[in-house]
C-alpha positions as a printed NumPy array, in Angstrom:
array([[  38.481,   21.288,  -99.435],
       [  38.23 ,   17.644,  -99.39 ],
       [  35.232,   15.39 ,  -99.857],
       [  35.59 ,   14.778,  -95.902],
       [  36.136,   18.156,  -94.815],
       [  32.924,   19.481,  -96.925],
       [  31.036,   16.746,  -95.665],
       [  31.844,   17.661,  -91.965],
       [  31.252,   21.286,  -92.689],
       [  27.744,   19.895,  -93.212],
       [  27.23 ,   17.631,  -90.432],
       [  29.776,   17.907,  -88.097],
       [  32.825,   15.751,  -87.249],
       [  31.059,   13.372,  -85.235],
       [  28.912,   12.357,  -88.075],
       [  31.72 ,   11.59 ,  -90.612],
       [  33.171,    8.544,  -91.24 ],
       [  36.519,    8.517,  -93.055],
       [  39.099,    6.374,  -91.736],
       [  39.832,    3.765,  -94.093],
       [  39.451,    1.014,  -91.03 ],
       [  35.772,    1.858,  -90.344],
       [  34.527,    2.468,  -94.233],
       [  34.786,   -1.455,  -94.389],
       [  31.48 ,   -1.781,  -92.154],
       [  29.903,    0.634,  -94.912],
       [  31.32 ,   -1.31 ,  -98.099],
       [  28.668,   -3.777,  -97.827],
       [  24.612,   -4.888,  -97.457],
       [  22.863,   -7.952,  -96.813],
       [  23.808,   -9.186, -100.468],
       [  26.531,  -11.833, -100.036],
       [  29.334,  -11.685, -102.214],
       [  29.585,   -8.054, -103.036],
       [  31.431,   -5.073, -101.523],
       [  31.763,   -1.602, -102.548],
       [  34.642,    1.254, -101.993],
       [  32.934,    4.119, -100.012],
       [  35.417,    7.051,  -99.349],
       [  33.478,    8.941,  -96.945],
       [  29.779,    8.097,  -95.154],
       [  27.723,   11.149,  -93.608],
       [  24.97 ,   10.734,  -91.293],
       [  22.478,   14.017,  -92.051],
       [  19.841,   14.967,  -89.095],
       [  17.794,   16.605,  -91.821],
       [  16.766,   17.45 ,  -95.459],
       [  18.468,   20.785,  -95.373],
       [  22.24 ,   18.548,  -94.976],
       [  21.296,   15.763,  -97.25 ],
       [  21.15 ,   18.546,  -99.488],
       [  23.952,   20.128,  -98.902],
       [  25.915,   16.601,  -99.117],
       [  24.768,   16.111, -101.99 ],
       [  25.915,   19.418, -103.549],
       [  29.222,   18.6  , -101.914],
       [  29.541,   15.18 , -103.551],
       [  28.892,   17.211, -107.246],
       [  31.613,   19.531, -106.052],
       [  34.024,   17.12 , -105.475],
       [  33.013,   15.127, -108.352],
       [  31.595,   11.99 , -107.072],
       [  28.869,   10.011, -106.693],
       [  26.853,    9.32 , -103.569],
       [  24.421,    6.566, -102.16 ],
       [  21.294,    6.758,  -99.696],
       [  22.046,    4.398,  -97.386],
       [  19.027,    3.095,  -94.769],
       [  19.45 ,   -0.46 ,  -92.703],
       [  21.7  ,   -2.123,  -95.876],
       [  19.138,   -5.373,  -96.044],
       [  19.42 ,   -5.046,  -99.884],
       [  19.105,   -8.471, -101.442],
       [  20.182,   -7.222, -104.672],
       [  23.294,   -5.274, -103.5  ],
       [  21.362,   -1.907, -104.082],
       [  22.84 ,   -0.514, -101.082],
       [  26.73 ,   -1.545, -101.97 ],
       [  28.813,    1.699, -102.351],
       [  29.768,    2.673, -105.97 ],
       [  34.003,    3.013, -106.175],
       [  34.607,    6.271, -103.942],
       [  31.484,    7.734, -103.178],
       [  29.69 ,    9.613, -100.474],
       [  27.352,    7.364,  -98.51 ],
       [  24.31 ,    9.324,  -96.778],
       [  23.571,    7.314,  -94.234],
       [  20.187,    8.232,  -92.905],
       [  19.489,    5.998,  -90.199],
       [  19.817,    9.498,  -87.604],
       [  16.435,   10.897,  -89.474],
       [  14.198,    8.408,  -86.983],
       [  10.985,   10.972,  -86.503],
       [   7.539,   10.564,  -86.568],
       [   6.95 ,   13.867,  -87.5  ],
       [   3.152,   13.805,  -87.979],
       [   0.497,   10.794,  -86.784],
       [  -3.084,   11.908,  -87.938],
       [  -5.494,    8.957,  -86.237],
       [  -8.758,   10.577,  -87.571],
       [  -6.993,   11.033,  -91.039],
       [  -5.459,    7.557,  -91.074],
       [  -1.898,    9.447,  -91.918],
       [   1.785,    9.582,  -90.779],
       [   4.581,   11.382,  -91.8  ],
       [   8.262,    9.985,  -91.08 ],
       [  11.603,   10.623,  -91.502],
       [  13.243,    7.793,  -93.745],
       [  15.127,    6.424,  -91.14 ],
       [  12.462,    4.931,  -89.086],
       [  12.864,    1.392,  -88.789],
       [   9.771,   -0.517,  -90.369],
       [   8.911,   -2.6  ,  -87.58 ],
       [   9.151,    0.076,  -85.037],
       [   6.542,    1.927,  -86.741],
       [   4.186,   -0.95 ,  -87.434],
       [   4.283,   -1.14 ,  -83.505],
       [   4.199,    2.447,  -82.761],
       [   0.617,    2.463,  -85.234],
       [  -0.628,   -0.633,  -83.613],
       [  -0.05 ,    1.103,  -80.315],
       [  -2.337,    4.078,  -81.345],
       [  -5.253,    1.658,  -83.13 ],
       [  -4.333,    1.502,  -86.863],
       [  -2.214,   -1.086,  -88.906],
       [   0.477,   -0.096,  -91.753],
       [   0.779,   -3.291,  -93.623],
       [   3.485,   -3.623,  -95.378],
       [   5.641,   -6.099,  -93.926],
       [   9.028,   -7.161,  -95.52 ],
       [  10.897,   -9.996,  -93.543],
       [  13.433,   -7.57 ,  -93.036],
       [  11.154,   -5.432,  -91.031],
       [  13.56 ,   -5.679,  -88.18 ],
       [  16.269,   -3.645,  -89.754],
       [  14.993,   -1.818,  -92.87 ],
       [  13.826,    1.394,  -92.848],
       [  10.919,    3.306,  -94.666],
       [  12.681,    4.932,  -96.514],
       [  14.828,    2.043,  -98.047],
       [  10.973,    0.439,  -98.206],
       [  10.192,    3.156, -100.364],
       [  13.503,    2.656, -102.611],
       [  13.055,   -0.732, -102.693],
       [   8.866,   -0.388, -103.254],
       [   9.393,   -3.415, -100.094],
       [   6.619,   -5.822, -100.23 ],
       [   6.39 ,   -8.643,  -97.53 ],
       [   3.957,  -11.999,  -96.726],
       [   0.619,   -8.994,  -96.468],
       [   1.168,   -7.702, -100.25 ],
       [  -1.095,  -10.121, -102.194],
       [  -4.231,   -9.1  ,  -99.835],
       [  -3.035,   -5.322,  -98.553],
       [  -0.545,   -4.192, -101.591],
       [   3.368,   -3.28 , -101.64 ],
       [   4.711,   -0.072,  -99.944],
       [   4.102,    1.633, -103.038],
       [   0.05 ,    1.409, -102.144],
       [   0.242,    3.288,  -98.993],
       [   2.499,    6.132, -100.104],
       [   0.536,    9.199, -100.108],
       [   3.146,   12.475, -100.589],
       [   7.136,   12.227, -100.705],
       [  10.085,   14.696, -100.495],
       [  13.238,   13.823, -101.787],
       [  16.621,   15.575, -103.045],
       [  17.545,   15.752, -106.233],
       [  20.942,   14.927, -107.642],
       [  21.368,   18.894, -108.291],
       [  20.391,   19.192, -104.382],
       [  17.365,   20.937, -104.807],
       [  14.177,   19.747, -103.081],
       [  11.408,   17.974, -104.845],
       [   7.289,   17.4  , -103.153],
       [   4.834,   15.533, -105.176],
       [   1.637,   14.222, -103.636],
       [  -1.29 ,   11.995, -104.971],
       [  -3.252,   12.355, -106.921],
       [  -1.669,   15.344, -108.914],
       [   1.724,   14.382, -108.986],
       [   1.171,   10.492, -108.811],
       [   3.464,    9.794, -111.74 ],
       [   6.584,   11.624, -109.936],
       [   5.349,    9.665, -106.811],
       [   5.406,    6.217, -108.391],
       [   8.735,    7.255, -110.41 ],
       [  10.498,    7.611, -106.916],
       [   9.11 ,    4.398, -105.495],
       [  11.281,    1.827, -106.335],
       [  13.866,    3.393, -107.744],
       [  16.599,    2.536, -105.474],
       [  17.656,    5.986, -105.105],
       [  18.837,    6.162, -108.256],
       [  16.28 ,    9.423, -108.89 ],
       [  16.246,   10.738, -105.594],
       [  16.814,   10.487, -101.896],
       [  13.842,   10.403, -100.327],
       [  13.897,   12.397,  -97.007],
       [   9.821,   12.539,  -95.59 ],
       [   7.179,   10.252,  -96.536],
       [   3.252,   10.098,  -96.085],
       [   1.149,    6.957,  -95.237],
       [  -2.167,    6.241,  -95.281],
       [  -3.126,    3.416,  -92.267],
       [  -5.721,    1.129,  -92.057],
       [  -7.884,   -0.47 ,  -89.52 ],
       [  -6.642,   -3.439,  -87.993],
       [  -8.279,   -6.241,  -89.136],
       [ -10.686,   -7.668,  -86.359],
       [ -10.243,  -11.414,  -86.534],
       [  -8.147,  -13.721,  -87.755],
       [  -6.88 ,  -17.146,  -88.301],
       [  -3.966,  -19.493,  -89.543],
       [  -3.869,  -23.107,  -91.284],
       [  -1.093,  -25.103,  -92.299],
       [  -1.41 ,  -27.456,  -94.845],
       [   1.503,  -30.396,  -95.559],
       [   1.771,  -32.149,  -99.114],
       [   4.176,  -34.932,  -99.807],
       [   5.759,  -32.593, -102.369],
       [   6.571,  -29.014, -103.188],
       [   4.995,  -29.1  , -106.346],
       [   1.873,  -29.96 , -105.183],
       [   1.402,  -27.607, -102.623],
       [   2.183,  -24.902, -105.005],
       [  -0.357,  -26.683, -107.366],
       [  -2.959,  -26.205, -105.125],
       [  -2.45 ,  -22.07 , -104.807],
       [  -4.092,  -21.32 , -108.496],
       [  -6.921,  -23.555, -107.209],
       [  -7.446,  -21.16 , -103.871],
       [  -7.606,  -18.397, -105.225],
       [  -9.591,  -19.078, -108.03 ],
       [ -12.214,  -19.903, -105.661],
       [ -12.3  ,  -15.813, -104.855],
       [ -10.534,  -16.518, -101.431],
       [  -8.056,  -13.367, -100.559],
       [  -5.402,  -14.807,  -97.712],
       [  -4.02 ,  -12.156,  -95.543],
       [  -1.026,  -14.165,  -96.293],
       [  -0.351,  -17.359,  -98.355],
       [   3.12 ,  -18.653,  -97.835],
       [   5.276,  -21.72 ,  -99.018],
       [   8.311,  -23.324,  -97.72 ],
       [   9.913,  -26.359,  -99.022],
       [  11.494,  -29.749,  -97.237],
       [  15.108,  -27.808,  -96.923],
       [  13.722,  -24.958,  -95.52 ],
       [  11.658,  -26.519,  -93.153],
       [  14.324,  -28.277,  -92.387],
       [  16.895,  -25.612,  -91.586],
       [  14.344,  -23.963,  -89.462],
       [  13.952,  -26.835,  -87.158],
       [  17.479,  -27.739,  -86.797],
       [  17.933,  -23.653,  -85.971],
       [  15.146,  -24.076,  -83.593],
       [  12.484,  -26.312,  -82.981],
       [   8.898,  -24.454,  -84.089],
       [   6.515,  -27.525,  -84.765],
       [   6.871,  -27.838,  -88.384],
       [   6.35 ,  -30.689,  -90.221],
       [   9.823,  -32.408,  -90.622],
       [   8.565,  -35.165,  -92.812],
       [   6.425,  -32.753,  -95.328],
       [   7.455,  -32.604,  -98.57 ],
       [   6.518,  -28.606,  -98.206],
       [   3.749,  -26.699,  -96.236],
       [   1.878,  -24.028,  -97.181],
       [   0.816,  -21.504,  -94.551],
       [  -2.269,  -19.631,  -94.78 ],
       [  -3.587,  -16.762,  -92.644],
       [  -7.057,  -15.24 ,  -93.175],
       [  -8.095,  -12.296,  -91.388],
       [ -11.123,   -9.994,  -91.159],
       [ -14.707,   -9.595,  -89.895],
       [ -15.317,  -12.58 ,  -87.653],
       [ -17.873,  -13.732,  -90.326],
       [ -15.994,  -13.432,  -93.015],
       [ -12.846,  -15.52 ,  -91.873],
       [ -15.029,  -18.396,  -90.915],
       [ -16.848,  -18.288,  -94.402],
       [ -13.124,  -18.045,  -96.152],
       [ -11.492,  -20.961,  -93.944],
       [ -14.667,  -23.034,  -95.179],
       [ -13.756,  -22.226,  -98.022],
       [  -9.833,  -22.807,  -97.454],
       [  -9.973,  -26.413,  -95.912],
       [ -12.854,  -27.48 ,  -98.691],
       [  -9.97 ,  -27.219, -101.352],
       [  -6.942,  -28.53 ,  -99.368],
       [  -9.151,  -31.28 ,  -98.422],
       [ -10.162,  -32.053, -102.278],
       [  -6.502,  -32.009, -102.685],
       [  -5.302,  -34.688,  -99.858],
       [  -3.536,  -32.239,  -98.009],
       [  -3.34 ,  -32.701,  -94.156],
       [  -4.317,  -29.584,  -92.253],
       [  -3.702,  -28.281,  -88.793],
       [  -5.249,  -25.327,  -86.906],
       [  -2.557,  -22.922,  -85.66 ],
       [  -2.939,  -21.145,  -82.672],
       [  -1.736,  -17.541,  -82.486],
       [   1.583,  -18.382,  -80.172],
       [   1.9  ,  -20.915,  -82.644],
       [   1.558,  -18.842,  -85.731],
       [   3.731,  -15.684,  -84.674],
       [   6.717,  -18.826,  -83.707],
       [   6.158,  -19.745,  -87.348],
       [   6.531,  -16.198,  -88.989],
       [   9.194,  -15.008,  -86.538],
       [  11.123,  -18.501,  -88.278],
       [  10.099,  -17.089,  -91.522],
       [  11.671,  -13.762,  -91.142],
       [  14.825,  -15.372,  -89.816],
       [  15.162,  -17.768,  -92.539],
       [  18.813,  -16.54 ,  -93.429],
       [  20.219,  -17.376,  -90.138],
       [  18.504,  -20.817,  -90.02 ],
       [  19.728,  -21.415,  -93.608],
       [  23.232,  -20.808,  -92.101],
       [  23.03 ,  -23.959,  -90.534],
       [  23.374,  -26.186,  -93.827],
       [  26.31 ,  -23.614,  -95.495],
       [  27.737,  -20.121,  -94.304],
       [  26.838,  -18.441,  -97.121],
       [  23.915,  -17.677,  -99.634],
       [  22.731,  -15.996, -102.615],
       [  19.271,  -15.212, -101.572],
       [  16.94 ,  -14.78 , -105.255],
       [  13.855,  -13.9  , -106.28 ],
       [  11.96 ,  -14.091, -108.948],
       [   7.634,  -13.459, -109.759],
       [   5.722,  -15.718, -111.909],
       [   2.388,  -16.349, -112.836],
       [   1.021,  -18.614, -110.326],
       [  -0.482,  -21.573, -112.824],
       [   3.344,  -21.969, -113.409],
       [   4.812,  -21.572, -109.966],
       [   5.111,  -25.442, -109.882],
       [   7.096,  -26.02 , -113.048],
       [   8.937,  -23.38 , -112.14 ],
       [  10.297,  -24.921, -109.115],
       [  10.527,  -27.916, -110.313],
       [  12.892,  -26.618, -113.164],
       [  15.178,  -24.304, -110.49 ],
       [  15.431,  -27.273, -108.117],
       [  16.354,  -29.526, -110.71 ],
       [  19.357,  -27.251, -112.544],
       [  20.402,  -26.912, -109.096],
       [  20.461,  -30.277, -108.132],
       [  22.196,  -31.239, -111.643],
       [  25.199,  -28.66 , -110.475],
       [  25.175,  -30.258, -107.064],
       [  23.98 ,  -26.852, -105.991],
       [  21.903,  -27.183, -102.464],
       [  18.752,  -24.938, -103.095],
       [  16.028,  -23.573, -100.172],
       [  13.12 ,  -22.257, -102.061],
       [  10.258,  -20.639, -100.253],
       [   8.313,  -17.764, -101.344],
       [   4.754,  -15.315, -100.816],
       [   3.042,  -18.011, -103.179],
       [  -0.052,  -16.145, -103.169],
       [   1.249,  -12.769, -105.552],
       [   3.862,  -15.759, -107.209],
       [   6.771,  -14.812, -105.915],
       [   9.679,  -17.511, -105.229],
       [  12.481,  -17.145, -102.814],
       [  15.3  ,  -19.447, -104.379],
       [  18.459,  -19.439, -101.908],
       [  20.984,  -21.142, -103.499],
       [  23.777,  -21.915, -100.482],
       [  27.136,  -22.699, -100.552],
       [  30.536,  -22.231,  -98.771],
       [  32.388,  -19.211,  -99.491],
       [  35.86 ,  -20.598,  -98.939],
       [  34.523,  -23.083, -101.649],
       [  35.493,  -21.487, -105.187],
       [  33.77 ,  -24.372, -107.127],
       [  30.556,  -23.994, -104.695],
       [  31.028,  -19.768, -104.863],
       [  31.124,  -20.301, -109.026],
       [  28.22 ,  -22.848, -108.748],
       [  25.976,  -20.901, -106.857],
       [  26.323,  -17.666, -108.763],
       [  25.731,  -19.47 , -111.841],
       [  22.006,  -20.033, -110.904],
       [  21.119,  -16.628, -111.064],
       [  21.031,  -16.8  , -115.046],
       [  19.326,  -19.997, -114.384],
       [  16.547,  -18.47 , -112.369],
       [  16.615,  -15.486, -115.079],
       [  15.817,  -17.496, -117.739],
       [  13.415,  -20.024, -115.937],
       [  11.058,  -16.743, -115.013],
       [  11.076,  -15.112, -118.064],
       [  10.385,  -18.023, -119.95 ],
       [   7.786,  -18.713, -117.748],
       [   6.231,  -15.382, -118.397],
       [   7.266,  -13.713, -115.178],
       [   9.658,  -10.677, -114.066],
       [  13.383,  -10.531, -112.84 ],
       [  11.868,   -9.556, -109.63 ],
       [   8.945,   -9.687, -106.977],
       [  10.597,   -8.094, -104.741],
       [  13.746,   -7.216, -103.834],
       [  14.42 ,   -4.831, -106.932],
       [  17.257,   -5.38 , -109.517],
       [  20.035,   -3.582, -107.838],
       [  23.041,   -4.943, -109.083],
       [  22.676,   -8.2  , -109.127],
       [  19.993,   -8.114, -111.776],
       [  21.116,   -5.162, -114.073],
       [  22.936,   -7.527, -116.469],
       [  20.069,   -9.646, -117.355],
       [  17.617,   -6.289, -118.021],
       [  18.465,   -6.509, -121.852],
       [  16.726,  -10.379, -121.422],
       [  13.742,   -8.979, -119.966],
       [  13.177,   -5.733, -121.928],
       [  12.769,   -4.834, -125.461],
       [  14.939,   -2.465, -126.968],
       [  12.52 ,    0.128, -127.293],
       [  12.032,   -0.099, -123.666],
       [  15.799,    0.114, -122.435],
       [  16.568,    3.355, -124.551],
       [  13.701,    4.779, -122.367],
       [  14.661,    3.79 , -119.357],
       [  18.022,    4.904, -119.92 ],
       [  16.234,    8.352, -120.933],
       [  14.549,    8.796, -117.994],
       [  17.408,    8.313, -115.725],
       [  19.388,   11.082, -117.409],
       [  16.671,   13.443, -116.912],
       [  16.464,   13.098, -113.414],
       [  20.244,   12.738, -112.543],
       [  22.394,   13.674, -116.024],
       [  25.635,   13.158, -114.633],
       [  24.603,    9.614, -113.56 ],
       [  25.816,   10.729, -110.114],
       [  23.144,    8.736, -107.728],
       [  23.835,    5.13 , -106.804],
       [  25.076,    4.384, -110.394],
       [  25.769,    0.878, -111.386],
       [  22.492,   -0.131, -110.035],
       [  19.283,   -1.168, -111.749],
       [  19.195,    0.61 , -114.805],
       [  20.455,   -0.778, -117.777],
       [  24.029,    0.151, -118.759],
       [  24.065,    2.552, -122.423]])
């Protein structure tokens, strides 16, 4: 029996895709500049066949993927050579939604936005909020341990995980709930299904926050504005959401589509507070004492005005289309006292290689968003581009940061791992993969550190 005819036996023929014309649309994720070599994808209803297709990918031999809506940034979601992809974007329930308890329990499929509107339909608010809301799923979220412009005040996906199931790479069936079994939790989050394919998931919800408000403040340069964020929050002040965008990016948004922003801004910093009605007038006192103190000009943003400006925020990639076709889209997590000299180090390498460069980022929790953008029918620009990303490795480290705030290593970081770890702490990581999958058979070739 073939890989194809095992996984139908599972599923069904109507949920197997084999024909060498249709993989293509399976060979790739959001990550531009990578493609993998799936030889069959399988869309399971349920845990019971994403265990069986996984015990029919060790039959035959191979390895397989979990594959949710493919917005990897880090190519975490590109097929290893002739694999099984499980796609679960079919496993779309809300199986359980506990108002009293503040709980839900969902498939991994759902889509993330969808059930931050389906919450705040009932009363309650699930905060995480990646930018790619709008096509990723929980459980990817949960792979990825997603984040989004909300982390620095409400925490990463990772915080409102409560219980998870997942399938091993033997098939069999694994539960682990906090508190007991918080380690085996914590080991799946983030992971990027390289441990485990997650197939239910618990949340804990929160209240919505009652009030709320948004600023913008302009500075003549990007360095200042990011300046200014170790100042904030030193203060105490906790923004719902603290976020920076530089002179390109504004300007890409605004040639995409007019929004309002402030064309002739050297960068703006967006700030949202939210809360008791008390509260977010004492913190926006607060707030426009110390942009004041630092000459920045501030507006008051209504709330049309403000969801225009974070819709633009989430569709950066499209508007960033409009200066080159293509992108690497980075990230990397620094201490904020050296988020300015940070920039200023990436924009200048990349303006020495002739290299355009958007950078934006959630400057609050220090991450940076460099996009480094080029043409792809460009080889010089295509080398160019990908060069930076051993820039931006070595500016973060050196700066006392992480390879990532966000997005996860996936690929595209695995190579600079042995940079960023010690020895010591490689050999365990490479330990603790083989005891979960020995035969390296789940999504390998992605974050962990090649032996």
């Amino acid at each position: 029996m073939t890989l194809a005819d095992g996984a139908r036996a599972v599923v069904g023929a109507a949920n197997v895709v084999d024909d060498p014309d249709a993989l293509w649309t399976y060979a790739y994720d959001a990550t531009m500049g990578y493609r993998g070599e799936p030889a069959v994808v399988a869309f399971p209803r349920c845990e019971s066949e994403v265990q069986q297709l996984v015990r029919a990918a060790a039959a035959a031999d191979v390895s397989c993927l979990a594959r949710g809506g493919a917005t990897s940034l880090a190519a975490s979601a590109v097929p290893p050579p002739q694999s099984l992809v499980i796609d679960t974007n079919r496993m779309q329930a809300v199986e359980k939604f506990d108002a009293d308890a503040r709980r839900a329990v969902v498939q991994p499929g759902v889509i993330t936005h969808a059930f931050r509107d389906f919450v705040a339909a009932r009363g309650l608010c699930y905060p995480p909020d990646p930018s790619s809301e709008a096509g990723s799923t929980l459980g990817g979220n949960v792979a990825t341990n997603a984040g989004g412009a909300s982390a620095f005040k409400y925490g990463v996906t990772r915080d409102f995980v409560t219980r998870l199931r997942a399938v091993t790479a033997q098939g069999e069936v694994i539960e682990a709930a906090r508190p007991a079994d918080g380690p085996v939790v914590d080991a799946l989050i983030g992971s990027e299904g390289t441990l485990g394919i997650v197939t239910r998931i618990e949340v804990r919800l929160i209240e919505p926050p009652p009030a709320r408000t948004v600023r913008a403040a302009a500075f003549e340069s990007p360095t200042d504005a990011l300046g200014v964020v170790p100042r904030l929050l030193e203060t105490g002040l906790v923004p719902a959401k603290l976020e920076f965008l530089d002179a390109r990016t504004i300007h890409a948004i605004e040639r995409a589509r007019p929004r309002g922003l402030p064309e002739d801004a050297g960068a703006v910093l967006l700030a949202e507070l939210d809360g008791e009605p008390e509260a977010v007038r004492a913190d926006e006192h607060l707030l426009l004492d110390v942009l004041a103190r630092q000459g920045a000009g501030v507006e008051v943003v209504g709330a049309a005005t403000a969801e225009r400006w974070w819709a633009a925020r989430r569709g950066l990639t499209a508007s960033l289309s409009r200066i080159r076709p293509a992108k690497i889209g980075e990230d990397i997590c620094v201490p904020r006292r050296a988020l300015a000299d940070t920039y200023a180090r990436i924009r200048g390498e990349a303006d020495r290689r002739g290299v355009p460069v958007a950078i934006f980022g959630h400057a609050a929790d220090g991450t940076l968003h460099p996009n480094m953008l080029y043409d792809p029918e460009d080889p010089a620009e295509r080398e160019a581009a990908a060069a930076m990303l051993g820039v931006i490795a070595d500016v973060g480290l050196a700066a006392g940061g992480v390879l990532s705030g966000e997005h996860g290593l996936g690929r595209v970081k695995r190579g600079f791992t042995a940079q960023a770890m010690t020895p010591a702490t490689l050999k365990a990581m490479r330990a603790f993969k083989r005891a979960f999958d020995p035969d390296q058979r789940l999504n390998p070739g992605a974050m962990w550190p090649a032996e």
